[in-house]
C-alpha positions in Angstrom: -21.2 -120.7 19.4 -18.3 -118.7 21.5 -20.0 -117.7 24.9 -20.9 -113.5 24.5 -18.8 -111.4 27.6 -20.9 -108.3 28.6 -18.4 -105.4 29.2 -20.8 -102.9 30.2 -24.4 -102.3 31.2 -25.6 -100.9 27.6 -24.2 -103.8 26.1 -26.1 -106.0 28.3 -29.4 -104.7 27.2 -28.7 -104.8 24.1 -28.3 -108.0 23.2 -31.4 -108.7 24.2 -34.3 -109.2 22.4 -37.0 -106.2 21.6 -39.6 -107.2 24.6 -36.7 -107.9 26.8 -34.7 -104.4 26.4 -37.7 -102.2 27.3 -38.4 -103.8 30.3 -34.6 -103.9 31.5 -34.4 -100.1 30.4 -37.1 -99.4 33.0 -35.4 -101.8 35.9 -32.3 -99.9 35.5 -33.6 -96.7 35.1 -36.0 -97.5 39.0 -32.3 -98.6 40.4 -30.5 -95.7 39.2 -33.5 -93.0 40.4 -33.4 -95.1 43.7 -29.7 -95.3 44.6 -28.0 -92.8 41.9 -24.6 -93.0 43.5 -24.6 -97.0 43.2 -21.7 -97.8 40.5 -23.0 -99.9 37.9 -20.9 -102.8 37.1 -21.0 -106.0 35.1 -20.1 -109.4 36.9 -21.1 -112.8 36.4 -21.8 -111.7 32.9 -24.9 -109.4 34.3 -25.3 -106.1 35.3 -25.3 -105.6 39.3 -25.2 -102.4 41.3 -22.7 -101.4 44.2 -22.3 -99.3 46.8 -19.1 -98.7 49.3 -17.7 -102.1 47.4 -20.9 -104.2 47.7 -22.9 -105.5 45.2 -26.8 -104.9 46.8 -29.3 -106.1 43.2 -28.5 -107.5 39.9 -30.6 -108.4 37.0 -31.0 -110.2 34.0 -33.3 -110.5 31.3 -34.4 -114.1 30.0 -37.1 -115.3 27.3 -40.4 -114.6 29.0 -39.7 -112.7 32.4 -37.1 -110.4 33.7 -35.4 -111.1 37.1 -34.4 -108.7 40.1 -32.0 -110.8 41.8 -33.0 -108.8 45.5 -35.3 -111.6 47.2 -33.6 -111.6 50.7 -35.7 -112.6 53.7 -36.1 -108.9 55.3 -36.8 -108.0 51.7 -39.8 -110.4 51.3 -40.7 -109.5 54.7 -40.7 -105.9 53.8 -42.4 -105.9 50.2 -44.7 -109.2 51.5 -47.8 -108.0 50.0 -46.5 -106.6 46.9 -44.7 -109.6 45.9 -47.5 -111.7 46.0 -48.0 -111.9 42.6 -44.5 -112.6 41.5 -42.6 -115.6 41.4 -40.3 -115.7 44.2 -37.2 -118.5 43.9 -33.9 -118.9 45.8 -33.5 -115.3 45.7 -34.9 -114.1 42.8 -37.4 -112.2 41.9 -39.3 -113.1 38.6 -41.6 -110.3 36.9 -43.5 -111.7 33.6 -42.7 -109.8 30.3 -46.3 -109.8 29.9 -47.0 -107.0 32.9 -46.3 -103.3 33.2 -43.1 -103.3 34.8 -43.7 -102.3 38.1 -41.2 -99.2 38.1 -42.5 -97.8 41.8 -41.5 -101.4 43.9 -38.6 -102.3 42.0 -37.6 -98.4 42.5 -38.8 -98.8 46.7 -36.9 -102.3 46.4 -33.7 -101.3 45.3 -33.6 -97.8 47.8 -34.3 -100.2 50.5 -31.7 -103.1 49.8 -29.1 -99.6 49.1 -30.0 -98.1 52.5 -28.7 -101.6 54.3 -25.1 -100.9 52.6 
């Protein structure tokens, strides 16, 4: 099967499946409200968010979590407590499908990681 190439940020979503596309409609949404003069771009076949030519957060959606791709060190330093509960891996953030999305720190996440640009 020919590898799919994501041309925009609708796109992205979706292809992906029901449970998957509401959660990534309400990460994007917390990144747009947080930074809304980031540009939103596709790279690396995802969509990712810049600002003055610098890509600051991506995600991507997968089968049973959803992914903020954000987990720098003064990040986890910053958000230590609330990240507790998350899976944290080689700079990614996972966030279970199963949970409310958690609009408000993925929202403080993202206006933090856009006020280092």
């Amino acid at each position: 099967m020919p590898k799919v190439t994501f041309t925009s940020v609708d796109e992205y979503i979706a292809s992906q499946p029901e449970p998957v596309r509401r959660a990534l409609r309400q990460v994007r949404e917390a990144i747009r409200i947080a930074v809304p003069e980031a540009e939103e771009v596709i790279a690396y076949n995802m969509p990712r968010y810049k600002l003055h030519g610098t890509v600051f957060v991506h995600f991507a959606g997968w089968k049973d979590h959803y992914s903020l791709y954000a987990a720098s060190k003064s990040v986890l330093a910053a958000f230590k407590s609330e990240l507790r509960p998350y899976k944290i891996e080689k700079g990614t953030i996972r966030f279970p499908l199963s949970e409310p999305v958690p609009v408000a720190l993925i929202e403080r996440i993202a206006r933090y990681l856009g006020r280092m640009r």
